[in-house]
C-alpha positions as CSV (number, residue, x, y, z in Angstrom):
1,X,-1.8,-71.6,5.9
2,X,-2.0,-67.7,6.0
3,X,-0.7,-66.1,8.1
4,X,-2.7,-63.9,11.1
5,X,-2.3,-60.1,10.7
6,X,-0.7,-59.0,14.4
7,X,-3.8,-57.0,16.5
8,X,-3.4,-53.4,17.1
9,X,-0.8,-53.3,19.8
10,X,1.1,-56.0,19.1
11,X,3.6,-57.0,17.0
12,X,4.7,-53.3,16.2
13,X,7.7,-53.1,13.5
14,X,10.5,-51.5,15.1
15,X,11.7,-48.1,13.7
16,X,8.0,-47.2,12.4
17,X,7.5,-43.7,12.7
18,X,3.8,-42.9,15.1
19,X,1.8,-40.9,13.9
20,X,1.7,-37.5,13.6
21,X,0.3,-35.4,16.5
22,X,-2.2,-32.3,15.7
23,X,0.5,-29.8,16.8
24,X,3.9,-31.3,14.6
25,X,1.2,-31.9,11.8
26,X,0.5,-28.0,11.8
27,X,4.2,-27.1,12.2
28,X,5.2,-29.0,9.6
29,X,2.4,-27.4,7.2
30,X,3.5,-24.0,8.6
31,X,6.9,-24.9,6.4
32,X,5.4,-24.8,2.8
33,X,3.3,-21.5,3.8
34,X,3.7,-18.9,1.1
35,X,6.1,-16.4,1.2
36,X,6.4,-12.5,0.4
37,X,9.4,-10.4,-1.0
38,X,9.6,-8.7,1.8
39,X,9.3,-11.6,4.6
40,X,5.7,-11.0,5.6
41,X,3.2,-13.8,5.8
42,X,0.6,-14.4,3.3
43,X,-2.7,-13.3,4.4
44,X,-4.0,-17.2,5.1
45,X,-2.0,-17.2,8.2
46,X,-4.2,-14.4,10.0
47,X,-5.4,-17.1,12.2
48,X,-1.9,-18.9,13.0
49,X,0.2,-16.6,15.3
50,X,3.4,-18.7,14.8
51,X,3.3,-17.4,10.8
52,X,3.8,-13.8,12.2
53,X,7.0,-14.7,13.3
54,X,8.4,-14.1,10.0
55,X,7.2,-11.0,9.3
56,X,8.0,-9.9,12.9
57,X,10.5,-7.2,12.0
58,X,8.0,-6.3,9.0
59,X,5.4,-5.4,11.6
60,X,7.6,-3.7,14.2
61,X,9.1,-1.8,11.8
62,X,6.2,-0.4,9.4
63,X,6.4,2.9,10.4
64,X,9.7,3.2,8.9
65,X,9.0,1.2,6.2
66,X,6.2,3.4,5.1
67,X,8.2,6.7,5.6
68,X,10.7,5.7,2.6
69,X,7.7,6.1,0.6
70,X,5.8,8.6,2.3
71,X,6.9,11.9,3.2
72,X,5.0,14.5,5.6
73,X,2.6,12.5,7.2
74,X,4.0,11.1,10.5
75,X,0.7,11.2,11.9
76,X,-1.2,8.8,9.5
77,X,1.8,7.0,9.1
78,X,1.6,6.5,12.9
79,X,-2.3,5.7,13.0
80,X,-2.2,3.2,10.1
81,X,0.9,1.5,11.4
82,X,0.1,0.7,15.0
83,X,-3.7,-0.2,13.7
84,X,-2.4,-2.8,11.3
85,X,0.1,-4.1,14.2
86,X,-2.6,-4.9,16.3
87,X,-5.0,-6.6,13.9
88,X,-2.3,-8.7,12.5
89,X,-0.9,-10.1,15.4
90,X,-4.5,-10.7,16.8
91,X,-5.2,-8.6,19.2
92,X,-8.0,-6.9,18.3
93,X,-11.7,-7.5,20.0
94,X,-13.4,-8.2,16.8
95,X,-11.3,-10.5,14.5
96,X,-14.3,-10.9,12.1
97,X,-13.9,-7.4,10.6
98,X,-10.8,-6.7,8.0
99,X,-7.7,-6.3,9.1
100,X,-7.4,-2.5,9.0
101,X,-10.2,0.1,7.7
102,X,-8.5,3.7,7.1
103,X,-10.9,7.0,5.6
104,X,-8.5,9.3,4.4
105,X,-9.5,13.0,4.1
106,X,-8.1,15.5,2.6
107,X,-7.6,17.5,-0.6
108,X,-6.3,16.4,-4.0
109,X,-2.7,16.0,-4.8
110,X,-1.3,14.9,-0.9
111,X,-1.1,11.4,-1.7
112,X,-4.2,9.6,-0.1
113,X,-3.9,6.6,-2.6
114,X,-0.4,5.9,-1.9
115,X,-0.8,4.9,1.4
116,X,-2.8,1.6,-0.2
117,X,-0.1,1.2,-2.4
118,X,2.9,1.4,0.1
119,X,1.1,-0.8,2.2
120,X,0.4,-3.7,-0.1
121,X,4.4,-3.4,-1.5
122,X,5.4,-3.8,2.4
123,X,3.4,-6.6,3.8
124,X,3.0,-8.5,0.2
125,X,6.0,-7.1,-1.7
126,X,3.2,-6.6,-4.7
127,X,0.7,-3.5,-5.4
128,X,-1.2,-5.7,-7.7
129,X,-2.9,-6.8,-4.5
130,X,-4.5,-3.1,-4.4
131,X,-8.1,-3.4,-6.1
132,X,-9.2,0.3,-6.9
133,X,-12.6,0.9,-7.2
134,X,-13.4,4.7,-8.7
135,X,-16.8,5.5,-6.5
136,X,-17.8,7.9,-8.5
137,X,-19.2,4.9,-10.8
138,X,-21.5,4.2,-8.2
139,X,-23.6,6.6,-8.2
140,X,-27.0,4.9,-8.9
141,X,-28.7,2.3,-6.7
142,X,-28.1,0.0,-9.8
143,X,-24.2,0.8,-10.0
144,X,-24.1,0.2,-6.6
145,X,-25.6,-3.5,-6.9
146,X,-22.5,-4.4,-9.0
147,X,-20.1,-4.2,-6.4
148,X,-21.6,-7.4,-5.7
149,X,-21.9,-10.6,-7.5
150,X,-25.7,-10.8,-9.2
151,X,-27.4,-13.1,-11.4
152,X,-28.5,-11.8,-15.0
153,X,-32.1,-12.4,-15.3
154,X,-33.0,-14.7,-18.2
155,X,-32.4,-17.9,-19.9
156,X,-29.6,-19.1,-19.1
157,X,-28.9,-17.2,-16.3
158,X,-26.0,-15.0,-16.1
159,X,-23.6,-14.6,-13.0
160,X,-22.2,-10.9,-13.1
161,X,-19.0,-10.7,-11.6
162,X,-18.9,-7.6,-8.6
163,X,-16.2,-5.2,-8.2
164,X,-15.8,-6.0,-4.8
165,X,-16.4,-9.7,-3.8
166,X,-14.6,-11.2,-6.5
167,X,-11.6,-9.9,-6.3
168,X,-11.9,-10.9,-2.9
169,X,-12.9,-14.5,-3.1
170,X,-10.3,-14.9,-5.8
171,X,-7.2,-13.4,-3.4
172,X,-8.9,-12.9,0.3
173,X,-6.1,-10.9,1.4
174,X,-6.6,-7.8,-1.5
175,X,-6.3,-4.5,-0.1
176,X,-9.5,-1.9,-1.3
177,X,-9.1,1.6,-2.3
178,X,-12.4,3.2,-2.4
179,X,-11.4,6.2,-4.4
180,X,-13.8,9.1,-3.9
181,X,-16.2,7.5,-1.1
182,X,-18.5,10.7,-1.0
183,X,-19.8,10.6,-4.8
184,X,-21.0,7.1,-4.0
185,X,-24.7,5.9,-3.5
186,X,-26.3,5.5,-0.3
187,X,-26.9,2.0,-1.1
188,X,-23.0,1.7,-1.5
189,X,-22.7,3.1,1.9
190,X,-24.3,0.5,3.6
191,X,-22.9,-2.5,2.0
192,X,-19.0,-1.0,3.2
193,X,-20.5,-0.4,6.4
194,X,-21.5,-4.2,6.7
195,X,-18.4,-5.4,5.2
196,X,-16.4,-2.8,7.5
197,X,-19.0,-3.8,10.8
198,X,-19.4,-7.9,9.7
199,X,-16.8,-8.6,8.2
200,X,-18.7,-9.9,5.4
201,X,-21.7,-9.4,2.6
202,X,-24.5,-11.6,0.8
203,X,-24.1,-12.0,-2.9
204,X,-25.6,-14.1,-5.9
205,X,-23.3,-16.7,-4.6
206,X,-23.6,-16.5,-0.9
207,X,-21.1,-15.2,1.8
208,X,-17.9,-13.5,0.6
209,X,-15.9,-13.2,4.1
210,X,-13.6,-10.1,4.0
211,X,-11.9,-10.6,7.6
212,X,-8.2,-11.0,6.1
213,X,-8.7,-7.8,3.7
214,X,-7.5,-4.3,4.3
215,X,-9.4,-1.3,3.2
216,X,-9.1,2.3,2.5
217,X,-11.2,4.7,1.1
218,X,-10.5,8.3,0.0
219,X,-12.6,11.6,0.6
220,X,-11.8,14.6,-1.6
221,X,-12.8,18.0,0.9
222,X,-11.1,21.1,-1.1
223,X,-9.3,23.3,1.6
224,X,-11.6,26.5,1.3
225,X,-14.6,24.3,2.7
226,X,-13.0,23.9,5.9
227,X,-12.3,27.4,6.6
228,X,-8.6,28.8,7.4
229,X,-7.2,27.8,10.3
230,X,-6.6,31.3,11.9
231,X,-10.3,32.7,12.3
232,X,-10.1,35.8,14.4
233,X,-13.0,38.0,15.8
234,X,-16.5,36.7,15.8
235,X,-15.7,33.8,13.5
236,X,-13.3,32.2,15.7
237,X,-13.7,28.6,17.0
238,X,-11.8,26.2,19.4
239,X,-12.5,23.3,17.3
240,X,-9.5,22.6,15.1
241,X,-8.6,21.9,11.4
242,X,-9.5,18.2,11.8
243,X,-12.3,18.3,13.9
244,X,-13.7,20.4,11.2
245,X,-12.9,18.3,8.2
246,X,-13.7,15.2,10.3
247,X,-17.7,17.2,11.2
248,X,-17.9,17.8,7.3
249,X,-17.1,14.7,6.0
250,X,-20.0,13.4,8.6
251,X,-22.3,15.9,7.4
252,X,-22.0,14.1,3.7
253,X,-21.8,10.7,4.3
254,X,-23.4,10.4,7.8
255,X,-22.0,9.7,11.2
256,X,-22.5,5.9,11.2
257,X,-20.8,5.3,8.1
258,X,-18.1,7.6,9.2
259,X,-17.6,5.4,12.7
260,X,-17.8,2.3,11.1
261,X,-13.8,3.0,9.9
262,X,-11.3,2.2,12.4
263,X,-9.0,5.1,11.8
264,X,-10.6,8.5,10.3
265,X,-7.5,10.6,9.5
266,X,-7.4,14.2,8.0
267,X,-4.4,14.7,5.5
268,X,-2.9,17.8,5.0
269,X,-1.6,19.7,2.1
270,X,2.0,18.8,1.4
271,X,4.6,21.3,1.0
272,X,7.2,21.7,-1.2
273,X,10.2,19.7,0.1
274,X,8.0,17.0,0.5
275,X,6.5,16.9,-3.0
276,X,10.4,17.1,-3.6
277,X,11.1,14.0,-1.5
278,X,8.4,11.8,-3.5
279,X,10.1,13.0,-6.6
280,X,13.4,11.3,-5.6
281,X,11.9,8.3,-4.3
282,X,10.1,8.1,-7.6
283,X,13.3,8.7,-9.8
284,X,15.3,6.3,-7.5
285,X,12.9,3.3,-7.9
286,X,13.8,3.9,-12.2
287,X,17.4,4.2,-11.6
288,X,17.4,1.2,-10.0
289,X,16.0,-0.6,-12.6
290,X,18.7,0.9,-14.9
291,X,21.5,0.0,-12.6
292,X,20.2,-3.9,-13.0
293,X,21.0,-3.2,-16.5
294,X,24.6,-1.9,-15.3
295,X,23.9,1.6,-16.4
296,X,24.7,3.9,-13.1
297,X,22.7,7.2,-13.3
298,X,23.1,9.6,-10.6
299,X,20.6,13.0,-10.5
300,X,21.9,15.4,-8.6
301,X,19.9,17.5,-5.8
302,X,19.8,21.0,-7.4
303,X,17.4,19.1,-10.0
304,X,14.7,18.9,-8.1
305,X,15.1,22.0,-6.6
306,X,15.0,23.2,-10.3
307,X,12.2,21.5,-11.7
308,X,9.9,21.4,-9.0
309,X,9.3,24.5,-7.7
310,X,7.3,26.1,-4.9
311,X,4.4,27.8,-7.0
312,X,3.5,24.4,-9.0
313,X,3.8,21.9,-5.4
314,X,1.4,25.0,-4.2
315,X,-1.0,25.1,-6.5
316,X,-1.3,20.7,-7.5
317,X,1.2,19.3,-4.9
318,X,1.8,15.8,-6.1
319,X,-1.0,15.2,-8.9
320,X,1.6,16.6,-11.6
321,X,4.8,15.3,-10.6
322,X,4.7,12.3,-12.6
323,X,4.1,14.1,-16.2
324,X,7.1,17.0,-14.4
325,X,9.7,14.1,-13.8
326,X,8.8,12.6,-17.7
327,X,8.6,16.0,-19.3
328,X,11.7,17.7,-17.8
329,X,13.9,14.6,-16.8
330,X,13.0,11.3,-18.4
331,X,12.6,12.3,-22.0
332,X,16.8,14.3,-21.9
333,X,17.7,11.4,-20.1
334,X,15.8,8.4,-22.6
335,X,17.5,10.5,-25.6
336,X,21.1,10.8,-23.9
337,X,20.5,7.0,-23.4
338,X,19.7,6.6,-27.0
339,X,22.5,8.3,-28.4
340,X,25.1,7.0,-26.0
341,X,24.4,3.4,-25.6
342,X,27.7,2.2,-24.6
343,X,27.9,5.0,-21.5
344,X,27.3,3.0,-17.8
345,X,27.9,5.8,-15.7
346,X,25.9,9.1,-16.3
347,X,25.3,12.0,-14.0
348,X,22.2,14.5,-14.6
349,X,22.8,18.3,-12.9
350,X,21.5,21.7,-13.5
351,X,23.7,24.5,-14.9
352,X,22.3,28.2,-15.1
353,X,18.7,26.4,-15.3
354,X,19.5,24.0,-17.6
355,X,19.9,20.5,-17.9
356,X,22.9,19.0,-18.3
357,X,23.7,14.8,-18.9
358,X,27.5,14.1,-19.3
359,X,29.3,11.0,-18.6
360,X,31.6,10.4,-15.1
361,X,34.5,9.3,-15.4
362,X,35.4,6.3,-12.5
363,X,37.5,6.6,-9.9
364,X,40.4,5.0,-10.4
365,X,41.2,2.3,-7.9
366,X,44.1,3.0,-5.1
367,X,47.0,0.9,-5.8
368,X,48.3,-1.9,-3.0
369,X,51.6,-1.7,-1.9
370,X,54.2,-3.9,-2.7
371,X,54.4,-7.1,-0.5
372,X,58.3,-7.1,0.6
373,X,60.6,-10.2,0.5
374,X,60.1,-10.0,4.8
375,X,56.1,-9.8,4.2
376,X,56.1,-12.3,2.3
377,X,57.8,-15.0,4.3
């Protein structure tokens, strides 16, 4: 005879495990939950506030973060720090927009880009996720339809991949850099202000949802358009550098465009000890690389004091500082290298203007005294 299978509720084998509740189920998912370089979460967890707990010190401590990289803007720093605190820990009354909107205005060479860049190195420990998109290819009402996805007419049909939503569906926490926002189309315009109202855009293959994305775009004003800031006589005006950067920015790309970013922020020119400043943290991110390869290279200050000086950060302040660092630093030093392949420890100094690579010599290590017979019982 078979035997009866026990009904639910009776019979129960001792020592089986019942089944998972909702909540335990979620923590335990919450454990394979990818992970960053630098400890902050990916950008799937934006609706699961226990995942911010690991990228809590991340968060509280952006400012800083971004000021190792960035030197001589404290107050975007400040603005872009405490917007992205609030969106990612959910606090913010529309969670359907992207996590952080930033229109950065200012003139070339002060390092608008860079703050996309430092950003996407702190949160995801990668600037890959930074997907820059030159505006001034979108110029035309057709240029401007292929930030979108669209459909090729004719047999067979042909799906056209758009600069903007398919970088997004294919990583949905990418960070934008809209490089030279005024040159764009009006058309252009109006699909970043849905995306930066909505949260999200129509396509060729339906909704691309950009509510986990970060984005910045860059304005290029040169400084003689907004006037000096020290009108006297007739000329003068109470309204300040900003305001009027911030009113001629508007007059271009129109106020509701303008409003539609959560942060509109006016960058200044830099001067020359902070152009210096982004020079070291530039040459410091090589040496390190070299010091993986146990080769210890140490550049002294009066270098950059050399090589960069006050006329050039005036005139491009940091536009040329990469082809500077290559032309007057990396080449000597790629050739000293070269020809001395078994030195580890190198220092790089200036003497009457000149550069000068040698080899250091290590420091000999102190010697320990001698254990006596009594110390050694």
């Amino acid at each position: 005879m078979k035997k009866q299978r026990p009904s639910a509720g009776k019979g129960k084998k001792k020592g089986k495990r019942p089944a998972r509740p909702p909540a335990a189920a979620g923590k335990a998912a919450g454990k394979t939950r990818e992970k960053t370089r630098r400890g902050a979460p990916a950008a799937s967890e934006r609706q699961s506030p226990a995942g911010l707990r690991e990228a809590a010190e991340v968060l509280l401590n952006l400012e800083s973060l971004l000021r190792e990289r960035i030197h001589g803007k404290d107050e975007a720093i400040e603005k872009i720090g405490s917007a992205l605190r609030v969106r990612l820990t959910q606090l913010d009354f529309r969670p359907e927009r992207p996590n952080g909107s930033f229109l950065l205005i200012g003139p070339p060479g002060v390092g608008k880009n860079e703050f996309a860049y430092a950003v996407a190195n702190i949160l995801y420990g990668d600037e890959s996720m930074v997907v820059p998109i030159d505006m001034r290819m979108v110029t035309t009402e057709e240029e401007a339809s292929r930030l979108t996805d669209s459909m090729y007419p004719g047999p067979p049909s042909l799906l056209l991949e758009g600069m903007i939503t398919t970088p997004v569906r294919r990583r949905p926490h990418s960070i934008l850099l809209l490089r030279g926002i005024e040159h764009a189309h009006p058309v252009a315009h109006r699909m970043i202000q849905q995306i930066l109202d909505q949260g999200w855009i129509e396509d060729a293959r339906g909704r691309a949802s950009f509510d986990r994305t970060i984005v910045f775009a860059t304005g290029r004003i040169p400084e003689e358009e907004a006037g000096t800031t020290d009108e006297i006589g007739f000329n003068r005006t109470s309204k300040s550098y900003d305001e009027r950067i911030r009113e001629k920015m508007i007059r271009r790309l129109g106020e509701e465009f303008v409003e539609s970013f959560q942060e509109v922020i006016v960058i200044h020119a830099l001067t020359a000890e902070d152009v210096r400043q982004i020079a070291r943290y530039k040459v410091e991110v090589v040496l390190r690389r070299l010091q993986k390869g146990r080769r210890g290279v140490q550049v002294t200050d009066s270098v950059f004091k050399t090589f960069i000086s006050d006329d050039e950060c005036a005139r491009s302040g940091a536009g040329t500082i990469n082809r500077t660092l290559e032309k007057r630093l990396l080449n000597p030093l790629a050739r000293y290298i070269l020809a001395h392949p078994k030195e580890r420890r190198i220092r790089v100094d200036v003497r009457d203007g000149d550069l000068v690579i040698e080899r250091t010599i290590a420091a000999a290590p102190t010697p320990r005294p001698a254990k006596s017979v009594k110390d050694r019982a």
